[in-house]
C-alpha positions as a Markdown table, in Angstrom:
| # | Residue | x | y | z |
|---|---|---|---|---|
| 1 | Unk | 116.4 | 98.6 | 104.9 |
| 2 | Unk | 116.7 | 98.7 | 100.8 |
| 3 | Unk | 118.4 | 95.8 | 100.7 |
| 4 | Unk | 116.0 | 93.9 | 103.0 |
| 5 | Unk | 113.2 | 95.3 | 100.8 |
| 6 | Unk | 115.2 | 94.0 | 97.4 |
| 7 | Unk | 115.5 | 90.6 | 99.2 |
| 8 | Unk | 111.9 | 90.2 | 100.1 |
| 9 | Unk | 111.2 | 91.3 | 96.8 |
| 10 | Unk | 112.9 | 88.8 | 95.0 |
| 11 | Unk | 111.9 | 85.9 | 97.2 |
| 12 | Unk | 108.1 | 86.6 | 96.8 |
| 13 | Unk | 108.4 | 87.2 | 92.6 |
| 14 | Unk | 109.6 | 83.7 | 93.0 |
| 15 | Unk | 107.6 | 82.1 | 95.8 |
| 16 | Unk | 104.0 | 84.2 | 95.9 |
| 17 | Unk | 103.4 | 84.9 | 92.5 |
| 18 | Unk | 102.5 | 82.0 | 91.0 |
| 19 | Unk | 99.8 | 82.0 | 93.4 |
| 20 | Unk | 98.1 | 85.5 | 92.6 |
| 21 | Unk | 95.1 | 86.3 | 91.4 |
| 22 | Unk | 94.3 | 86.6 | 88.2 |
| 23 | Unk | 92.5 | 89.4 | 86.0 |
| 24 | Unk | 89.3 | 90.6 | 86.9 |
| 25 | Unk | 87.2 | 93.4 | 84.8 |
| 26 | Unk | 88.4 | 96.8 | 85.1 |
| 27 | Unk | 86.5 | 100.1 | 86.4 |
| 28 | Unk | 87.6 | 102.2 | 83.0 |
| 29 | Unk | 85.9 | 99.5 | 80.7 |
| 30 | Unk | 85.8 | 98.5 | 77.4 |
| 31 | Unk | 89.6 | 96.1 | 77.2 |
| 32 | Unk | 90.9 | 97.2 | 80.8 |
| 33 | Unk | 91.3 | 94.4 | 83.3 |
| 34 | Unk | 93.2 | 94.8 | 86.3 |
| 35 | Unk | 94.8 | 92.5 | 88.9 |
| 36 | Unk | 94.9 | 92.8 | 92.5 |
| 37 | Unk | 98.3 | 91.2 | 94.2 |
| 38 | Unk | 99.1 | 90.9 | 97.8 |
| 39 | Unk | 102.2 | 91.5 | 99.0 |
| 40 | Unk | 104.1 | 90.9 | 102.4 |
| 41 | Unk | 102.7 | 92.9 | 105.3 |
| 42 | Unk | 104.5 | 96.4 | 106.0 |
| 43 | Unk | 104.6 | 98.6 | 109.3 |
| 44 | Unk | 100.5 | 99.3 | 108.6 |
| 45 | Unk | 99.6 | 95.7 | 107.7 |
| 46 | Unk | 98.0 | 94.4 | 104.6 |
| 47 | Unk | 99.6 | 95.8 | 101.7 |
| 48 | Unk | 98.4 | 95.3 | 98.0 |
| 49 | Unk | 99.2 | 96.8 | 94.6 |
| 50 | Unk | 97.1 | 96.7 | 91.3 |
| 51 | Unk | 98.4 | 96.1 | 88.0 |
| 52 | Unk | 96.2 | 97.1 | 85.2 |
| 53 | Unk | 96.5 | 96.0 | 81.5 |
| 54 | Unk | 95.1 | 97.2 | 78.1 |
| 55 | Unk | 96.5 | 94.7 | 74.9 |
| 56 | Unk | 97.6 | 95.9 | 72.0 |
| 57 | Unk | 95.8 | 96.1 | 68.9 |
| 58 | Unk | 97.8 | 93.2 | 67.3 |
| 59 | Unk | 99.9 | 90.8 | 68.5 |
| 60 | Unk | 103.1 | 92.2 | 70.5 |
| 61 | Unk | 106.3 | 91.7 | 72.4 |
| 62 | Unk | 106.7 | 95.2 | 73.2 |
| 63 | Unk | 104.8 | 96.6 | 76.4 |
| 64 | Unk | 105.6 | 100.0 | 78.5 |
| 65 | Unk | 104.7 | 100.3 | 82.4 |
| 66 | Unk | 103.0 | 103.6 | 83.6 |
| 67 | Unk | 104.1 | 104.7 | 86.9 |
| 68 | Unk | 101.3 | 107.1 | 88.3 |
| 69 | Unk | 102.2 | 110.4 | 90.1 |
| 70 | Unk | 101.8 | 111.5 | 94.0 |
| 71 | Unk | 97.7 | 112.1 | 94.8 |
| 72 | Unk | 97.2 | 109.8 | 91.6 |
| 73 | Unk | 96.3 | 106.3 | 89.9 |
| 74 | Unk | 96.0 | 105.3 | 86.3 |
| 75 | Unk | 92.7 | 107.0 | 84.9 |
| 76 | Unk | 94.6 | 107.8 | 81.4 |
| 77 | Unk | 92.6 | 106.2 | 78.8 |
| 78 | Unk | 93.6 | 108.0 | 76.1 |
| 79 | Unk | 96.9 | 107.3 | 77.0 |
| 80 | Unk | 96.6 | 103.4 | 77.1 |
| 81 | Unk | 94.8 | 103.7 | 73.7 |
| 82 | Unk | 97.7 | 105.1 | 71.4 |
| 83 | Unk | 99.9 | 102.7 | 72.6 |
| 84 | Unk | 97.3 | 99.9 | 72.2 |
| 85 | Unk | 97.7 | 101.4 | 68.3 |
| 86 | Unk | 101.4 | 101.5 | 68.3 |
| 87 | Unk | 101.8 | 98.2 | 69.0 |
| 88 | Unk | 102.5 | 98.1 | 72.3 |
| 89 | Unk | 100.5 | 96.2 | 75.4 |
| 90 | Unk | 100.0 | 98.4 | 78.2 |
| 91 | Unk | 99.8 | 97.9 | 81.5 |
| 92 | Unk | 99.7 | 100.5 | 84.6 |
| 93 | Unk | 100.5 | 100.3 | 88.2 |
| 94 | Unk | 98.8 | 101.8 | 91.1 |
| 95 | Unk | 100.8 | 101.5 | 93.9 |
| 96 | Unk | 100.8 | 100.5 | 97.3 |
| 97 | Unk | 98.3 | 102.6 | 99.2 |
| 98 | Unk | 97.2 | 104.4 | 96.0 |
| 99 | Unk | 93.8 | 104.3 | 94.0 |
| 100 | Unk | 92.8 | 101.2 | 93.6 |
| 101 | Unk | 95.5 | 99.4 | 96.2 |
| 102 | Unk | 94.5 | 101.8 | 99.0 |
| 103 | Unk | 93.2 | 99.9 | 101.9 |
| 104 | Unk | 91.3 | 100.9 | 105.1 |
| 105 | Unk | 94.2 | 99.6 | 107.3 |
| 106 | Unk | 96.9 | 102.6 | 105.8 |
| 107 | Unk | 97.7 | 105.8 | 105.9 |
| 108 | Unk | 97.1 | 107.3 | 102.1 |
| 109 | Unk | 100.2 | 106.8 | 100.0 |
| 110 | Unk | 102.8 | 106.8 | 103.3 |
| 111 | Unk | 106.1 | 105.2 | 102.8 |
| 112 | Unk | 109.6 | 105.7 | 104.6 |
| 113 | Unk | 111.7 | 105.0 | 102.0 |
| 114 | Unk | 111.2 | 105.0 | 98.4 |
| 115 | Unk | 112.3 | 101.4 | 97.7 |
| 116 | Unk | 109.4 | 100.0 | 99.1 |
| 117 | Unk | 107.5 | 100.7 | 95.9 |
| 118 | Unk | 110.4 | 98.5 | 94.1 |
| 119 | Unk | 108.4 | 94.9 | 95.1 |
| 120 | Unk | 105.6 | 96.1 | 93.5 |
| 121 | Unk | 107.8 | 97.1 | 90.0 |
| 122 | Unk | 109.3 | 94.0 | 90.5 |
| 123 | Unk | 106.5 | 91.9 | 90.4 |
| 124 | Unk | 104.4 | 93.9 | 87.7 |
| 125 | Unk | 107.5 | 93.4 | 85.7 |
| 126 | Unk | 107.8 | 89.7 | 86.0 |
| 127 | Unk | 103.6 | 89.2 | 85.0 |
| 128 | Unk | 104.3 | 91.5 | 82.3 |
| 129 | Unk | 107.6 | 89.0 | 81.2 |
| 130 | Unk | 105.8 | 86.0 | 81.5 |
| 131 | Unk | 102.7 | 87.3 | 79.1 |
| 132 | Unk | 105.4 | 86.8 | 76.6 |
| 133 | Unk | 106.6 | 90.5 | 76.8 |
| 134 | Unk | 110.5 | 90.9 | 75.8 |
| 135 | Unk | 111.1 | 94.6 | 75.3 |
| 136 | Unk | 109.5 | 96.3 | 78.5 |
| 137 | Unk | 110.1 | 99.8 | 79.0 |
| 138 | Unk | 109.3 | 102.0 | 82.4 |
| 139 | Unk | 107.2 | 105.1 | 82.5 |
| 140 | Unk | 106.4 | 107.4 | 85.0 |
| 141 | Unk | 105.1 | 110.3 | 85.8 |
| 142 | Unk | 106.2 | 113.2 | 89.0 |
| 143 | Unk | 106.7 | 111.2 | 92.1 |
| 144 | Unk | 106.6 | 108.0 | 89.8 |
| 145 | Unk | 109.0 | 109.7 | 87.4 |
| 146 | Unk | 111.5 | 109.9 | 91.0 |
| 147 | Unk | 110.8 | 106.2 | 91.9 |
| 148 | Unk | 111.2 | 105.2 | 88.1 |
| 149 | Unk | 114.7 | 106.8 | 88.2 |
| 150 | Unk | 115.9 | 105.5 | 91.2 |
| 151 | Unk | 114.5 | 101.8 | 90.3 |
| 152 | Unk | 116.1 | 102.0 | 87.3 |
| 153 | Unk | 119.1 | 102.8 | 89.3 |
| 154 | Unk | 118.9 | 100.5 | 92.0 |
| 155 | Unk | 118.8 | 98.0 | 88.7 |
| 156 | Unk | 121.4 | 99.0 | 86.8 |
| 157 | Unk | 123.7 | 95.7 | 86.9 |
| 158 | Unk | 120.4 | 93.8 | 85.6 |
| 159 | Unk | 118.2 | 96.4 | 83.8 |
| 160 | Unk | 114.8 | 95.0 | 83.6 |
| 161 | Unk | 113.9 | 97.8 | 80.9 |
| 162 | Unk | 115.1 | 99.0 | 77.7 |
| 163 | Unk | 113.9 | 102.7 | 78.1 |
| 164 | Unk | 112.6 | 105.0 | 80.5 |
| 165 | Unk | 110.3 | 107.6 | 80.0 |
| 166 | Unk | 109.6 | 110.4 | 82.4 |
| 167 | Unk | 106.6 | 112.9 | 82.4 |
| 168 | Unk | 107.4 | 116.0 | 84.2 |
| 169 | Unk | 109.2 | 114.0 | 86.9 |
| 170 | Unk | 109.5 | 115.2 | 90.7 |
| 171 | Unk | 113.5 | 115.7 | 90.9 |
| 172 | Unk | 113.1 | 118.6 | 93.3 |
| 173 | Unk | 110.7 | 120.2 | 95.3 |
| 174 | Unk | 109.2 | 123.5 | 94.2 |
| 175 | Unk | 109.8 | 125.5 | 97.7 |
| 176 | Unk | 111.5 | 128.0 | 98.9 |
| 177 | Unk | 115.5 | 128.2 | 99.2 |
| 178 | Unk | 114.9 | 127.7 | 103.7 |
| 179 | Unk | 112.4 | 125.2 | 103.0 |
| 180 | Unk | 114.6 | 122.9 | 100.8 |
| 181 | Unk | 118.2 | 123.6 | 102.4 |
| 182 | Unk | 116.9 | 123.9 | 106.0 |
| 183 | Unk | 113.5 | 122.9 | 106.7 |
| 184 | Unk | 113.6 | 119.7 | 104.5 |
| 185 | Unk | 116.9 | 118.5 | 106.2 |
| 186 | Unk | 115.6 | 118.9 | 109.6 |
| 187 | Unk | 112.3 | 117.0 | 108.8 |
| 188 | Unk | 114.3 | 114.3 | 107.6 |
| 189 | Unk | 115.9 | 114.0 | 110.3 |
| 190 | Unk | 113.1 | 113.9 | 112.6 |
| 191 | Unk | 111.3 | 111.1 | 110.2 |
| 192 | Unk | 113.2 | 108.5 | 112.2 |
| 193 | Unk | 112.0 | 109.0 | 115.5 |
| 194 | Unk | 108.5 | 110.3 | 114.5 |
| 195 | Unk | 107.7 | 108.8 | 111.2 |
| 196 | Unk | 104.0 | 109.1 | 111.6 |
| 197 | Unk | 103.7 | 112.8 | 112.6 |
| 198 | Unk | 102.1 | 114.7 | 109.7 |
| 199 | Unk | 102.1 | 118.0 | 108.2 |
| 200 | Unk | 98.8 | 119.7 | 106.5 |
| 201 | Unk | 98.9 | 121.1 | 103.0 |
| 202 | Unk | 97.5 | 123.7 | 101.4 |
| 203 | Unk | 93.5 | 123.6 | 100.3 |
| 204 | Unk | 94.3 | 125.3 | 96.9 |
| 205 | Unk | 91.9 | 123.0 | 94.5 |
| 206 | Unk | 92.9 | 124.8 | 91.3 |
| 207 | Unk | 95.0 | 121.8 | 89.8 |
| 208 | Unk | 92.1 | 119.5 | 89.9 |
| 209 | Unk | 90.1 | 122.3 | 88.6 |
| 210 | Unk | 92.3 | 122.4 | 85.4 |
| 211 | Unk | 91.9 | 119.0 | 85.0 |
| 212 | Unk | 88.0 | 117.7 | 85.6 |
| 213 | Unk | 85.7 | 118.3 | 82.5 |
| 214 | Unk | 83.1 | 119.6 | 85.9 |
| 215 | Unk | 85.0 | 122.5 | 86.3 |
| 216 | Unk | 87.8 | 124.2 | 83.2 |
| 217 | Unk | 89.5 | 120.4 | 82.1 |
| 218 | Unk | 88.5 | 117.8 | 79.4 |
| 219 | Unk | 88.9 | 114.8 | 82.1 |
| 220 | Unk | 87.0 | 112.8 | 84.1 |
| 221 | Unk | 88.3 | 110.8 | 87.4 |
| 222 | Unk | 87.2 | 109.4 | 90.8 |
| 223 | Unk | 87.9 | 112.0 | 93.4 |
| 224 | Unk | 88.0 | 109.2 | 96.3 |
| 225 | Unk | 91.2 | 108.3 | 94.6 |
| 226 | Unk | 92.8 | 111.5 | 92.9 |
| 227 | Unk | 91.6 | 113.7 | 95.7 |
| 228 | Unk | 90.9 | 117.6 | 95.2 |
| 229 | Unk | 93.3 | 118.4 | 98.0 |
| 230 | Unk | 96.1 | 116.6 | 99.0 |
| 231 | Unk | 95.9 | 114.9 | 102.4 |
| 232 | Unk | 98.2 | 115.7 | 105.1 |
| 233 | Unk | 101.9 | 114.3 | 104.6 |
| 234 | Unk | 103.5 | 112.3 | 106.9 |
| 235 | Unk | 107.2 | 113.2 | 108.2 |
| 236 | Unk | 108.1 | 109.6 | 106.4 |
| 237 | Unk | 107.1 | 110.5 | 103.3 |
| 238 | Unk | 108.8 | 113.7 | 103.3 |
| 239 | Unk | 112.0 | 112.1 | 104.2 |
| 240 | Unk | 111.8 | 109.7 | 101.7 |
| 241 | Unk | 111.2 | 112.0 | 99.2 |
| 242 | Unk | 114.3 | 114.2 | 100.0 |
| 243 | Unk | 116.4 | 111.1 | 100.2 |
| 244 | Unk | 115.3 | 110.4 | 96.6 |
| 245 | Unk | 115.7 | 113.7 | 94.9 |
| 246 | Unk | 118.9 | 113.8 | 96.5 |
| 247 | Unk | 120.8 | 110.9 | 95.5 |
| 248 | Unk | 119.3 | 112.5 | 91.8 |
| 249 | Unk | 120.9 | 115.5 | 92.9 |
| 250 | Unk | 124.1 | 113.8 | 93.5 |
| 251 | Unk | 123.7 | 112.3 | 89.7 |
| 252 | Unk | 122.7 | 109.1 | 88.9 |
| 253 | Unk | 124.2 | 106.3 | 86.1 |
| 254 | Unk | 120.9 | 104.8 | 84.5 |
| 255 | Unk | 122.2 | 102.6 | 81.5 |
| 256 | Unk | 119.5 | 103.0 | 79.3 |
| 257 | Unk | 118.4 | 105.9 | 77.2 |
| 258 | Unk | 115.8 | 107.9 | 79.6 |
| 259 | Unk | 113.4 | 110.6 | 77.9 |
| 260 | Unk | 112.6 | 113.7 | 80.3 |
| 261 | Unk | 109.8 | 115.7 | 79.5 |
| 262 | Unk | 108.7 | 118.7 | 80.5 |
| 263 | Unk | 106.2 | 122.4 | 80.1 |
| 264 | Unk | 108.1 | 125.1 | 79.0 |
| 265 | Unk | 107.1 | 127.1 | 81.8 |
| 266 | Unk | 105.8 | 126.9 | 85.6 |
| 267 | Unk | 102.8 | 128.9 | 87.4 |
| 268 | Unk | 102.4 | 129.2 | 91.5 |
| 269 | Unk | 99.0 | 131.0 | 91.2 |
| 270 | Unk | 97.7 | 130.4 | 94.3 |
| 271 | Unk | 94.2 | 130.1 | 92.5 |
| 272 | Unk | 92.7 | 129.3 | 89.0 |
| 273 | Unk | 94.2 | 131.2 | 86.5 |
| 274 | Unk | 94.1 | 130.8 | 82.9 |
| 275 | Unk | 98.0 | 129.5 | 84.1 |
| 276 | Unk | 96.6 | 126.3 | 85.1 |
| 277 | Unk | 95.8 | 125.6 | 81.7 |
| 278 | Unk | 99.3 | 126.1 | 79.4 |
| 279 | Unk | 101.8 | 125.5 | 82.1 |
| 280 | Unk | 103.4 | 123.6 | 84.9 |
| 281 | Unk | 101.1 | 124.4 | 88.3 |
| 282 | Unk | 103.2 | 121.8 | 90.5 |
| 283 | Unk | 107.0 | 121.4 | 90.1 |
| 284 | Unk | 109.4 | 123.9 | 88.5 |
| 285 | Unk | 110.5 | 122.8 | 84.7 |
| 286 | Unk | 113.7 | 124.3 | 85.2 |
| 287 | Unk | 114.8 | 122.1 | 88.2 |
| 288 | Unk | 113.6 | 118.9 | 86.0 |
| 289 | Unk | 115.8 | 120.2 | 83.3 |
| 290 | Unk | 118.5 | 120.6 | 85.4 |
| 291 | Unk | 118.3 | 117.3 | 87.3 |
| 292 | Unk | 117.1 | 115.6 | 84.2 |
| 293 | Unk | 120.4 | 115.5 | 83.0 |
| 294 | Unk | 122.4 | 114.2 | 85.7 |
| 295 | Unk | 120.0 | 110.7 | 85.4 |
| 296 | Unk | 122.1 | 109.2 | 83.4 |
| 297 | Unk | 124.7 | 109.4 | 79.7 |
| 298 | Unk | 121.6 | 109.3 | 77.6 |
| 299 | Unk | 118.9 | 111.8 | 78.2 |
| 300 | Unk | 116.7 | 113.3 | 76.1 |
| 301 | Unk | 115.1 | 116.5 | 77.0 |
| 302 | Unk | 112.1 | 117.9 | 75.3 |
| 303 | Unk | 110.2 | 120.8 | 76.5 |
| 304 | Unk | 106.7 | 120.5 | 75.7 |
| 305 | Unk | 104.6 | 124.2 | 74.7 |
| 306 | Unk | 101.8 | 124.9 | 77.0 |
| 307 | Unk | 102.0 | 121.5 | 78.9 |
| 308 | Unk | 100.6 | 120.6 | 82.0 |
| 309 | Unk | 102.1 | 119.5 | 84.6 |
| 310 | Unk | 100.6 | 115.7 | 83.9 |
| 311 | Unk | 101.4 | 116.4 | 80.1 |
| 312 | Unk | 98.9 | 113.5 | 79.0 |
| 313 | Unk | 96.4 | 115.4 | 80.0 |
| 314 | Unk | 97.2 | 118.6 | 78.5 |
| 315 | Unk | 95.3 | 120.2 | 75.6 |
| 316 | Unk | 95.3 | 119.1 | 72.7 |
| 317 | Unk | 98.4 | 120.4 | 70.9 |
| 318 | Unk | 100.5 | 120.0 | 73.9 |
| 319 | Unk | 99.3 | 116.3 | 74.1 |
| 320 | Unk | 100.1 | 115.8 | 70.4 |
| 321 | Unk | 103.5 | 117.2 | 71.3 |
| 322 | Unk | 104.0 | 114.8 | 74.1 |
| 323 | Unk | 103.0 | 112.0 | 72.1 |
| 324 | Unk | 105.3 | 112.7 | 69.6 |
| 325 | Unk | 108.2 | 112.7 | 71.7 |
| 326 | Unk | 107.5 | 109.3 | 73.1 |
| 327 | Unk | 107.1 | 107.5 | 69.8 |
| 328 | Unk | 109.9 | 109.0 | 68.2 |
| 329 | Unk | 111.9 | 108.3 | 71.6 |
| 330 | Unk | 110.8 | 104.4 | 71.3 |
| 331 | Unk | 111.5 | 104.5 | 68.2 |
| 332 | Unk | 115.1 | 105.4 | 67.9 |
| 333 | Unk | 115.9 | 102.5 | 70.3 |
């Protein structure tokens, strides 16, 4: 199936793009303009993804691609703005069946294998290339951090990026020892014969909570796209995940520098505590340490005080941190 997907990929980059739409005004405002590309059908039908763009300040060959989490899309203005100011164009991707490439026709942000999202890198990264771009490097952040990886993986004999950079990505799940040795494996396995089955999550709101300026955050969103509770999962998802993190687990052989960053510690509060707001609410920082440095032979780890989990959207000082760590990461290259 991957190598299918990496086919079809490389065939429409060469055949469909030229014909794609072109850049419309963006919901965020002010310099953000976005544009909508169609790619081949999928088991649900029509499938799109949107690749959003924010120039730099002054003229640039440099550009980074964000990578959006699980339950996510590319809201971070702040984000875009300090590399606008460093002198880098930016450009975001939401992803098939996220934010703004969700359609009517799918089931929210269901895959069954994680290298379906790689035709939509692909073909983000040859717009961002022909806009004159020659040093391109990938970030992501949790799930995107995991597809970022193995991308970067699944490229390694022709690395289409000179750096990656990973905010708190999702290299393991956060559950118990039973659900990840035996529960995981067994839903896997299932995933093949009943890919559509789903399984309900929890209604704990308390990470949006920490993060919209309505409630105890500085941040505002669209809930219709980073919903308050995540919907139920589908047994293709959850297989796809586990694939992923384990062929992480099993080490992987990026080639070019990766940066992994992280909170210096994790909360499972199963309600709003004043956790939510200096620490890691969703994954456990010590698994992305530890399968942060089997991505490749040169990692950086930095552990980032009193991060969130999406570390851009921490407070203040932790953001500063995080910041930081990127420029002085890109810089060294």
């Amino acid at each position: 199936m991957k190598l299918r997907i990496l086919l079809i990929s490389s065939l429409f980059t060469l055949i469909v793009l030229p014909t794609s739409a072109q850049y419309s005004k963006d919901e965020l405002g002010g310099k953000f303009v976005k544009r909508t590309i169609e790619m081949p059908e999928d088991y649900e039908g029509e499938v799109v993804c949107t690749l959003i763009k924010s120039p730099a300040d002054t003229i640039s060959d440099k550009a980074i691609l964000y990578i959006h989490g699980f339950n996510d899309y590319f809201f971070q203005k702040e984000m875009a703005a300090k590399f606008d100011s460093a002198g880098y164009n930016f450009y975001a991707l939401d992803l098939r069946k996220y934010g703004r490439s969700f359609l009517l026709n799918q089931v929210r942000f269901n895959v069954r294998d994680l290298s379906e999202y790689f035709p939509d890198i692909d073909t983000a990264l040859m717009i961002i290339r022909n806009e004159g771009n020659k040093d391109i490097y990938l970030m992501g952040h949790s799930t995107g951090g995991l597809i970022s990886s193995l991308y970067a993986q699944a490229k390694r004999d022709d690395e289409p990026v000179k750096g990656v950079i990973l905010n708190s990505p999702f290299l393991d799940q956060n559950q118990s020892w039973f659900k990840e040795k035996i529960l995981l494996p067994i839903v896997s396995f299932f995933a093949k014969w009943f890919p559509d089955w789903t399984i309900n999550q929890g209604l704990n709101t308390a990470y949006g909570e920490s993060l919209l300026k309505e409630y105890k955050g500085e941040w505002e969103y669209d809930k219709n796209k980073k919903l308050m509770q995540s919907p139920p999962l589908t047994l293709s998802w959850l297989s796809a995940i586990y694939k992923g993190q384990m062929q992480v687990h099993k080490g992987l052989d990026i080639p070019v520098p990766v940066l992994v960053m992280h909170s210096d510690k994790s909360t499972n509060d199963s309600q709003f505590t004043i956790n939510y707001t200096n620490s890691d609410a969703v994954l456990d920082v010590n698994d992305i340490e530890k399968y942060g440095r089997k991505l490749g032979k040169q990692v950086d780890l930095v552990t980032i005080p009193d991060g969130l989990h999406d570390l851009i959207l921490s407070k203040q000082s932790a953001r500063d941190s995080t910041y930081r760590a990127m420029f002085n990461f890109l810089k060294a290259l």
